[in-house]
C-alpha positions as CSV (number, residue, x, y, z in Angstrom):
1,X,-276.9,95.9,-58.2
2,X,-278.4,92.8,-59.5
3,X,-280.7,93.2,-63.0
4,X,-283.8,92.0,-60.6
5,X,-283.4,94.4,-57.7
6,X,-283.1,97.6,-60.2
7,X,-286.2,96.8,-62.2
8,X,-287.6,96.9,-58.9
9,X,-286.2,100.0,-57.7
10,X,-287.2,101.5,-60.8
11,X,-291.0,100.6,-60.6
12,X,-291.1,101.7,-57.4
13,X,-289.6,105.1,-58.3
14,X,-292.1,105.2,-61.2
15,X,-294.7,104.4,-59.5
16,X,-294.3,106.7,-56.8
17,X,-293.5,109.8,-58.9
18,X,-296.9,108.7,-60.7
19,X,-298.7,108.8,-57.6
20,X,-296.8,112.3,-56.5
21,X,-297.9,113.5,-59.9
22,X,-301.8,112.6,-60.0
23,X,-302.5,113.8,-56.8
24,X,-300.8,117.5,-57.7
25,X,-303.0,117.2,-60.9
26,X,-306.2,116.3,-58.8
27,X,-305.4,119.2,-56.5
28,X,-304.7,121.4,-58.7
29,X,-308.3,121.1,-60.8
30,X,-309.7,120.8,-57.3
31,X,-308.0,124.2,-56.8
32,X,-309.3,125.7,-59.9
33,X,-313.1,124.1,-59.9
34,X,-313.9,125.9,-56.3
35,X,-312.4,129.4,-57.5
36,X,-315.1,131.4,-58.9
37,X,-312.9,133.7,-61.0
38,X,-311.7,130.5,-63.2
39,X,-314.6,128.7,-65.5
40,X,-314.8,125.0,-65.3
41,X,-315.0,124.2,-68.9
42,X,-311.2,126.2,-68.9
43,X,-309.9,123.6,-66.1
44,X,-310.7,120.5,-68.0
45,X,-309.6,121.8,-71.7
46,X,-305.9,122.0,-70.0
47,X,-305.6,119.3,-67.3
48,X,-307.5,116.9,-69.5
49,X,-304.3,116.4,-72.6
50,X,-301.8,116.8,-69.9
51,X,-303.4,114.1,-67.4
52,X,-303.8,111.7,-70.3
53,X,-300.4,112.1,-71.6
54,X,-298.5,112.0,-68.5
55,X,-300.5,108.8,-67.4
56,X,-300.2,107.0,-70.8
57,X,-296.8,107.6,-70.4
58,X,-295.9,106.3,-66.7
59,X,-298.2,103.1,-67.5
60,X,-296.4,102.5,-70.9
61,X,-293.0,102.7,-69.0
62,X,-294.2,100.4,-66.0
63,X,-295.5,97.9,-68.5
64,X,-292.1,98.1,-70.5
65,X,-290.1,97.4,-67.4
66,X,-292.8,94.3,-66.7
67,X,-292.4,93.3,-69.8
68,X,-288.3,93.3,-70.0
69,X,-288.2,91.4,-67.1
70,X,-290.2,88.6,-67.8
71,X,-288.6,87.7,-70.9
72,X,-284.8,88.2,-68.8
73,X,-286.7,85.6,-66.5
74,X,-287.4,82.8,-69.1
């Protein structure tokens, strides 16, 4: 596989595991806001550190793969 096609393949598969990921997370505090036995202030003290992370992750690696492949292309 040439160097251009698997950067590709992998921002694809990073991107859609990214989108698979923030839409559990959104249903999941979606879940937990309309269930009157759960407080809200309890739903955003754990998604919040966990959404942040996982999202500054996935955009760290997508910009690291943007990045490596514009230098391979100069």
């Amino acid at each position: 596989m040439e160097k251009n096609n698997l950067g590709n393949v992998v921002t694809i598969a990073v991107t859609s595991t990214l989108c698979v990921v923030v839409i559990s997370m959104v249903g999941a505090m979606l879940i937990g806001l309309f269930d009157n036995d759960i407080s809200n202030d309890k739903i955003f003290e754990a998604i919040t550190p966990a959404f942040q992370t996982i999202i500054g992750g996935f955009i760290g690696l997508i910009t690291g793969i943007k990045l490596g492949h514009d230098d391979n292309d100069n």
